[in-house]
N, CA, C and O atoms as CSV, one atom per row, in Angstrom:
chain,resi,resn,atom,element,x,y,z
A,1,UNK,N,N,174.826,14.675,-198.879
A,1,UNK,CA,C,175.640,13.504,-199.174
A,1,UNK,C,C,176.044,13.572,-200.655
A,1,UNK,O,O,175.267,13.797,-201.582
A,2,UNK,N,N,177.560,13.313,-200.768
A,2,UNK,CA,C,177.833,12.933,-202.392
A,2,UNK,C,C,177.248,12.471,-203.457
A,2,UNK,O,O,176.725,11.490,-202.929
A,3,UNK,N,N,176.937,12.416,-204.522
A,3,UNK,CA,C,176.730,11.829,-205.040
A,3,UNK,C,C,176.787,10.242,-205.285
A,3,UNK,O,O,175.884,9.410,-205.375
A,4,UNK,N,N,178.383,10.117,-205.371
A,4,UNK,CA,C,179.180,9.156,-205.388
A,4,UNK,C,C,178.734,8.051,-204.238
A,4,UNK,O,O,178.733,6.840,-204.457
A,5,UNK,N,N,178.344,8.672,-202.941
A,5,UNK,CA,C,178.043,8.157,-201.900
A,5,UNK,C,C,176.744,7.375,-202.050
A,5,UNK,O,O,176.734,6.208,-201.656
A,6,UNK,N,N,175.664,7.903,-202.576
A,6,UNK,CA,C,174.447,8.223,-202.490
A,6,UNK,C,C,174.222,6.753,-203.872
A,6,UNK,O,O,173.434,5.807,-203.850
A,7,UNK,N,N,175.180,7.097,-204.829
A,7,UNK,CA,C,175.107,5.566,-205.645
A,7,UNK,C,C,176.248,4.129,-205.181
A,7,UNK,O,O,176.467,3.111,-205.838
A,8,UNK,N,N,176.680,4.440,-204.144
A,8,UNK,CA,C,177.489,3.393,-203.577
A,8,UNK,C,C,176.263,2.577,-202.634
A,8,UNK,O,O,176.269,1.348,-202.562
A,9,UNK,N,N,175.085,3.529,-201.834
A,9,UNK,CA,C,174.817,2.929,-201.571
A,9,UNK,C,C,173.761,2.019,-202.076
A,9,UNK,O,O,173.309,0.994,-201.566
A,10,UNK,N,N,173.425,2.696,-203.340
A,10,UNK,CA,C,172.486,1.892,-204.361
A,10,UNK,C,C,173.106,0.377,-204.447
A,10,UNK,O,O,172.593,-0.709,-204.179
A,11,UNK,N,N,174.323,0.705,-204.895
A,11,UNK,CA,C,175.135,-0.552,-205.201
A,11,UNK,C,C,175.360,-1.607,-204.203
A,11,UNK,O,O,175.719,-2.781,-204.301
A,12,UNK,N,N,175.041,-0.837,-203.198
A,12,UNK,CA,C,175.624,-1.635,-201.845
A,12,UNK,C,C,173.889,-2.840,-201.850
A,12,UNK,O,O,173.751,-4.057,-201.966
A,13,UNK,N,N,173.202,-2.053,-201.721
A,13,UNK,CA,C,171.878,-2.647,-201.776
A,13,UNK,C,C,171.395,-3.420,-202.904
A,13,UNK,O,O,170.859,-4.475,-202.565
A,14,UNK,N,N,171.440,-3.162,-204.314
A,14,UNK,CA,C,171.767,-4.019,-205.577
A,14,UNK,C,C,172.012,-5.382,-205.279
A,14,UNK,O,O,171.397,-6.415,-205.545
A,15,UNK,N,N,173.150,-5.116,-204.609
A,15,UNK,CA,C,174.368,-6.253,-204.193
A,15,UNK,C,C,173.213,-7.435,-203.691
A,15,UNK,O,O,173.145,-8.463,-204.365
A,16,UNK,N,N,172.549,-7.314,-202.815
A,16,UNK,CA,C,172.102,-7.809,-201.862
A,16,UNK,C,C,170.796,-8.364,-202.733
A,16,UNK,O,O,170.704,-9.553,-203.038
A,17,UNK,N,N,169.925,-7.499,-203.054
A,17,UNK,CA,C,168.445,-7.861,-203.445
A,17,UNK,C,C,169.102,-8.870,-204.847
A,17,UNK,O,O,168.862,-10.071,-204.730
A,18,UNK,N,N,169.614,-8.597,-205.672
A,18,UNK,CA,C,170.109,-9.120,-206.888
A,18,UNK,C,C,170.802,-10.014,-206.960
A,18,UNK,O,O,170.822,-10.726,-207.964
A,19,UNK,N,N,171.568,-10.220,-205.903
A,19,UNK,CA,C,172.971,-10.946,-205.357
A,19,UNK,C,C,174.246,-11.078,-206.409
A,19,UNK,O,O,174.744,-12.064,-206.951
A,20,UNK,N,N,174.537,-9.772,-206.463
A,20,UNK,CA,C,175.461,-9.072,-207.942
A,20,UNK,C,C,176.947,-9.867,-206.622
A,20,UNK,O,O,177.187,-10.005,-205.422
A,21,UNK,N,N,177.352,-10.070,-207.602
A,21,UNK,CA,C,179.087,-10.830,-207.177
A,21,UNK,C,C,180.122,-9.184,-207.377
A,21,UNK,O,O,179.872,-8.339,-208.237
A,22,UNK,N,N,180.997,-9.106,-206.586
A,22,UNK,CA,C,181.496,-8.008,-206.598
A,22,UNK,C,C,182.065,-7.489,-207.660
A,22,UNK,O,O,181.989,-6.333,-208.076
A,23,UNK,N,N,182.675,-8.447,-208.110
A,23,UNK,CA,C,182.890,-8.109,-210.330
A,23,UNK,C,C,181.674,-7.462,-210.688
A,23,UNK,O,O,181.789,-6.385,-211.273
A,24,UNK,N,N,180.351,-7.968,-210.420
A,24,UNK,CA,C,179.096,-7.242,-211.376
A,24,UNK,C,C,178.880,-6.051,-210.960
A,24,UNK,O,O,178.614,-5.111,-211.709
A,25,UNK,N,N,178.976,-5.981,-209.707
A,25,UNK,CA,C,179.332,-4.725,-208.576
A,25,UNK,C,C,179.959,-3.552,-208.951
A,25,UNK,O,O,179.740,-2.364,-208.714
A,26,UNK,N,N,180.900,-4.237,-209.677
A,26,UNK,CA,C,182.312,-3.251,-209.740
A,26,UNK,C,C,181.881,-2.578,-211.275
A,26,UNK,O,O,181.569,-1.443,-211.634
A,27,UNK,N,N,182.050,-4.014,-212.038
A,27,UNK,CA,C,181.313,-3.474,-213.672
A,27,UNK,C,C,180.166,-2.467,-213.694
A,27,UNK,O,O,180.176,-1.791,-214.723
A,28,UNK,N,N,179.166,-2.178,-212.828
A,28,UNK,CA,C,177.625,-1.384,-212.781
A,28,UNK,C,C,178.110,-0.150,-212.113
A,28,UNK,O,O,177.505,0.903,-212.311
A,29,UNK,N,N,179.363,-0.199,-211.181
A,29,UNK,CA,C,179.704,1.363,-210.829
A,29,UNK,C,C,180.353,1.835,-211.931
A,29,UNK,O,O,179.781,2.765,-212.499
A,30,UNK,N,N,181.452,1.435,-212.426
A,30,UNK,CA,C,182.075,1.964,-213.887
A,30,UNK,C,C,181.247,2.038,-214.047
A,30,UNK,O,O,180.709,2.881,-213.329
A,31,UNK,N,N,180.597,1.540,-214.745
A,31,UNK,CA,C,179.164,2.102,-215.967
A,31,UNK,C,C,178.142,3.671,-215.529
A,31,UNK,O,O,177.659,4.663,-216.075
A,32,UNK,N,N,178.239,3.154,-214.454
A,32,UNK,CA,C,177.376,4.557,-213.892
A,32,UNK,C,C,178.295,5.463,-213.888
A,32,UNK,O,O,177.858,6.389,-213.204
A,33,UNK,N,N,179.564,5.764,-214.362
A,33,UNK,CA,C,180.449,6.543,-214.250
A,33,UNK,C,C,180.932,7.067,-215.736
A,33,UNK,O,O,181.817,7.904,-215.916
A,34,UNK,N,N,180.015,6.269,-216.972
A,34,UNK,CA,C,180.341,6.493,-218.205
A,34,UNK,C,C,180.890,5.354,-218.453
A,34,UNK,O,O,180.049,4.564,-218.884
A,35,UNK,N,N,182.169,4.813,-218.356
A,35,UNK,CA,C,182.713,3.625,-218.388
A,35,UNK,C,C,182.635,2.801,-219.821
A,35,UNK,O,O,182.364,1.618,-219.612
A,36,UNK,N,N,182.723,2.969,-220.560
A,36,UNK,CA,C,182.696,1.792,-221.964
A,36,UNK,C,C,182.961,0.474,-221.344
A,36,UNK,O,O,183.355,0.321,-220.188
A,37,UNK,N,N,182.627,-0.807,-222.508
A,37,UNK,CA,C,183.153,-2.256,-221.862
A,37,UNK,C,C,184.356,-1.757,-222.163
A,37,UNK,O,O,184.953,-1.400,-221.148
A,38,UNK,N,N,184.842,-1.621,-222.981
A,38,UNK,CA,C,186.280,-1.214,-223.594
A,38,UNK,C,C,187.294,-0.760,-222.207
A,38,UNK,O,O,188.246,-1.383,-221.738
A,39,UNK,N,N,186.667,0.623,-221.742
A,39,UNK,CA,C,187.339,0.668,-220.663
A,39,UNK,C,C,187.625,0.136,-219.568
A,39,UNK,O,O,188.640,0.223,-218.877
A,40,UNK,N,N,186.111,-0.765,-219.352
A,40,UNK,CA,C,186.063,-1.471,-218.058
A,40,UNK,C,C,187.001,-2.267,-218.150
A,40,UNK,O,O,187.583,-2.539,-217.100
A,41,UNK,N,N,187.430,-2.853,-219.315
A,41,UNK,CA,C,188.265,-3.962,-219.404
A,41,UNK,C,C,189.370,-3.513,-219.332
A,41,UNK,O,O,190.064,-4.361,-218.769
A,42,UNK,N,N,190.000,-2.572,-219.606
A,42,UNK,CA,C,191.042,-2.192,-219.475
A,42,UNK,C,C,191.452,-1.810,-217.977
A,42,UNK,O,O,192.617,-1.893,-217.588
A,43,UNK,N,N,190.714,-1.513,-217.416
A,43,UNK,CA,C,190.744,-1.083,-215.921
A,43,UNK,C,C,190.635,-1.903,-215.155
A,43,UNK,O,O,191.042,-1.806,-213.997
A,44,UNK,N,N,189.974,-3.043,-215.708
A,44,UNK,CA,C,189.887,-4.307,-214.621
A,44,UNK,C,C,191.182,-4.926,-214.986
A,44,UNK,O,O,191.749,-4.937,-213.894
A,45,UNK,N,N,191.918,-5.394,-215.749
A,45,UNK,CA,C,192.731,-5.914,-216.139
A,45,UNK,C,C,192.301,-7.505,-216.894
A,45,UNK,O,O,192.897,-8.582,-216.897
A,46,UNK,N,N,191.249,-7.151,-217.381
A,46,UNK,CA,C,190.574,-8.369,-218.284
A,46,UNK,C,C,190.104,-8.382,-219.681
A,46,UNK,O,O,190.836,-7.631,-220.326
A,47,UNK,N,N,189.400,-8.793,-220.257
A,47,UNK,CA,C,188.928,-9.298,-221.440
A,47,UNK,C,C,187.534,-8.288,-221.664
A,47,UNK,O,O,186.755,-8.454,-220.726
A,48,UNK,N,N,187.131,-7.476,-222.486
A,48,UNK,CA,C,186.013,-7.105,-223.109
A,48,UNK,C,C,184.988,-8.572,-222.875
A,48,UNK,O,O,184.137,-8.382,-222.007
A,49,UNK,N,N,184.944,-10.156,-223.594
A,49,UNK,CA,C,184.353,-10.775,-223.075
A,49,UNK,C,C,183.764,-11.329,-221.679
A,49,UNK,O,O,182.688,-11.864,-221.415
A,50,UNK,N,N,184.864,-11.000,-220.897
A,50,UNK,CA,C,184.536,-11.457,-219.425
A,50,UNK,C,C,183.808,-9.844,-219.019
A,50,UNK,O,O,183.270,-9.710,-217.919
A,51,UNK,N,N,183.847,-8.923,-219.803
A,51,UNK,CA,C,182.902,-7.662,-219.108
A,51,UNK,C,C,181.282,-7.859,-219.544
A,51,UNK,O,O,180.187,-7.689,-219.007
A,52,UNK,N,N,181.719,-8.247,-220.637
A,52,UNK,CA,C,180.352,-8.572,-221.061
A,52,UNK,C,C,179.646,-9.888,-220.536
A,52,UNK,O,O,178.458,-10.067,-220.268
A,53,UNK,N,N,180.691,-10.734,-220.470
A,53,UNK,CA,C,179.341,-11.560,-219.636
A,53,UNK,C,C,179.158,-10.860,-218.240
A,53,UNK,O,O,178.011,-10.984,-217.811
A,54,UNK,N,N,180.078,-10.100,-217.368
A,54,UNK,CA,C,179.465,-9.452,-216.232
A,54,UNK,C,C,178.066,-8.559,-216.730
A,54,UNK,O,O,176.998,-8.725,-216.140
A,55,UNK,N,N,178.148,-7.971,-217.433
A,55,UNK,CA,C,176.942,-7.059,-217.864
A,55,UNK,C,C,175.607,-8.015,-218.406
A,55,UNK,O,O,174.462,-7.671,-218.114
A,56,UNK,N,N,175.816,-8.967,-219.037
A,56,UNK,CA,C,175.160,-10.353,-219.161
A,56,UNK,C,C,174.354,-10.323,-217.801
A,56,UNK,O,O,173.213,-9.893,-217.634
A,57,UNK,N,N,175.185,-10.863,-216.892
A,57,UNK,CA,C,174.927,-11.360,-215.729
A,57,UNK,C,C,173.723,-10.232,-214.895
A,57,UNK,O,O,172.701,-10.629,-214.336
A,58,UNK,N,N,174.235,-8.556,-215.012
A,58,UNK,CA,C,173.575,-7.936,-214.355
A,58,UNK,C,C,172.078,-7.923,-214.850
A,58,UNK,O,O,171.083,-8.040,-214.135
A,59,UNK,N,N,172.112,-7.789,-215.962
A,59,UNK,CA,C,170.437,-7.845,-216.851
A,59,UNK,C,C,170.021,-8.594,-216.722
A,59,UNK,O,O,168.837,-8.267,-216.642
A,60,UNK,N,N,170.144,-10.326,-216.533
A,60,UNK,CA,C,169.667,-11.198,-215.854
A,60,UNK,C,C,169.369,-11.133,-214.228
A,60,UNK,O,O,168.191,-11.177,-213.872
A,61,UNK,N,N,170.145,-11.056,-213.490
A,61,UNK,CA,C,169.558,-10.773,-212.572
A,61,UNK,C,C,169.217,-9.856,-211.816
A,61,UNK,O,O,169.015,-9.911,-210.603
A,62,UNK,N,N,169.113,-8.651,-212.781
A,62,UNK,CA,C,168.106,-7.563,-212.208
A,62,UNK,C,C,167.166,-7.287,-212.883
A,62,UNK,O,O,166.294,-6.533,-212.451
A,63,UNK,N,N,167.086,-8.041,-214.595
A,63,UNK,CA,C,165.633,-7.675,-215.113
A,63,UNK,C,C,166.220,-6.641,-216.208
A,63,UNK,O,O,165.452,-6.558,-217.166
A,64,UNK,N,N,166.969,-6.112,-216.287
A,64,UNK,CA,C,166.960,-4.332,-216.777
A,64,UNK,C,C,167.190,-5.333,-218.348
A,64,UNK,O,O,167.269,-6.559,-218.261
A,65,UNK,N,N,167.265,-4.714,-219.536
A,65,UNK,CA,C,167.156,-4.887,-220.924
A,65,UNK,C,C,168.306,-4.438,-221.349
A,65,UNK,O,O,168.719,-5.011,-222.358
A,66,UNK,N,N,169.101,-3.434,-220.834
A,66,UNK,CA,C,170.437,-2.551,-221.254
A,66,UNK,C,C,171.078,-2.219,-220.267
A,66,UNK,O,O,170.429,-1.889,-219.274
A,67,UNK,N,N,172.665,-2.195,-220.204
A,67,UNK,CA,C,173.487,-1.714,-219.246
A,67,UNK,C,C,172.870,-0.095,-218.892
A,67,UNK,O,O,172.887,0.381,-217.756
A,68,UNK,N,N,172.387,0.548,-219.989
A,68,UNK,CA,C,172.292,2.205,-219.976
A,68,UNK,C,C,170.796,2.224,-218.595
A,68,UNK,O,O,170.645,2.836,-217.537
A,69,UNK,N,N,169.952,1.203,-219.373
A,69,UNK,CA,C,168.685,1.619,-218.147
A,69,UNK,C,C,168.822,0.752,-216.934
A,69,UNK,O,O,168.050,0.959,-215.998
A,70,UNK,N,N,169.804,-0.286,-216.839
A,70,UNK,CA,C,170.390,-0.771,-215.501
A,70,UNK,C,C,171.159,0.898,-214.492
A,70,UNK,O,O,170.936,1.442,-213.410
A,71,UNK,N,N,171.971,1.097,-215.515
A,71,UNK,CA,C,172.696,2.441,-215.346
A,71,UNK,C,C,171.880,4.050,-214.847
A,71,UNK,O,O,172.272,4.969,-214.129
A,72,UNK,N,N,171.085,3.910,-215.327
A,72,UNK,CA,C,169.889,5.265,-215.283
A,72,UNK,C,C,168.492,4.615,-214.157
A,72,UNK,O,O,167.507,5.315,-213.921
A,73,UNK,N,N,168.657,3.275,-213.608
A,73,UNK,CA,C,167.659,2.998,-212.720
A,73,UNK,C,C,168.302,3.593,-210.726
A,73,UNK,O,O,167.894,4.335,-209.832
A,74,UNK,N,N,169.777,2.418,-211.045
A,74,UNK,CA,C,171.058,3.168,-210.252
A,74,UNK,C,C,170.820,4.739,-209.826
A,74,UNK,O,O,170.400,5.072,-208.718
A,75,UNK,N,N,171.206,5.779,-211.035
A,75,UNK,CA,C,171.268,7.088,-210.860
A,75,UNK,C,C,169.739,7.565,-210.470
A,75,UNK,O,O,169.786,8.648,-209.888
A,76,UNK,N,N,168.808,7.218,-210.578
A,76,UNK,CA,C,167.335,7.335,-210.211
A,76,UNK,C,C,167.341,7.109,-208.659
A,76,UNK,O,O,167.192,8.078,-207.915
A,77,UNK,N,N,167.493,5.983,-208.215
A,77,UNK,CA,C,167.711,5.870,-206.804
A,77,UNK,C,C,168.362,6.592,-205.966
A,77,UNK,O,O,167.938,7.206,-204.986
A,78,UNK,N,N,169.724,6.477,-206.501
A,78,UNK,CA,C,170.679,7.435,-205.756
A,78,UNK,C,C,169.815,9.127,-205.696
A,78,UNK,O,O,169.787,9.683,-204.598
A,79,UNK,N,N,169.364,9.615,-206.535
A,79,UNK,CA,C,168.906,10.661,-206.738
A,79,UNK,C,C,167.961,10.629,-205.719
A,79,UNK,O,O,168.038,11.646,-205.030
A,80,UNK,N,N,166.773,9.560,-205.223
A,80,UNK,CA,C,166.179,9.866,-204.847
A,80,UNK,C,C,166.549,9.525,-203.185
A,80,UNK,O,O,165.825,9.226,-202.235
A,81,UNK,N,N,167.433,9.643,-203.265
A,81,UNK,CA,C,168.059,9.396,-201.896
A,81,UNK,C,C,168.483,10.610,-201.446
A,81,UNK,O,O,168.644,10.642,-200.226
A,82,UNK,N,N,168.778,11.891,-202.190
A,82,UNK,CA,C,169.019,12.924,-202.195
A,82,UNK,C,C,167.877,14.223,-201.832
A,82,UNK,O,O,167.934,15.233,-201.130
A,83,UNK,N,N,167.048,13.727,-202.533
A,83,UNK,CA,C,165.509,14.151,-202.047
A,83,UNK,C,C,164.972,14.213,-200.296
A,83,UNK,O,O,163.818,14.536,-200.015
């Protein structure tokens, strides 16, 4: 299975245990993709602030301290889905 696949379905599950809104959804796959807020915002067609409170939002309700180890918990899973 893809990679890509393999962290969609991280995300897919995220979604659920965390209850990430599909914006936070969307913001945590960019990110796992490299993604700057900078870019996210540009790609979403919004505000650097409204990315950041999405990224706000994810560390609250998943616990993580940083988008990077929200980001590297993601790629951990997926990985071990690969296993």
């Amino acid at each position: 299975m893809p990679i890509d696949s393999m962290v969609e379905e991280v995300l897919v599950r995220w979604a659920e245990v965390h209850e990430l809104t599909g914006a936070e959804v969307d913001v945590l796959r960019r990110a796992t993709r490299g993604a700057s807020v900078d870019v996210i915002a540009l790609e979403r067609g919004t505000t650097t602030k409204t990315v950041e409170k999405h990224v706000e939002n994810i560390l609250f309700k998943t616990g993580e301290r940083a988008i990077a180890s929200a980001v590297a918990r993601v790629l951990r899973e997926a990985a071990g889905l690969a296993a």
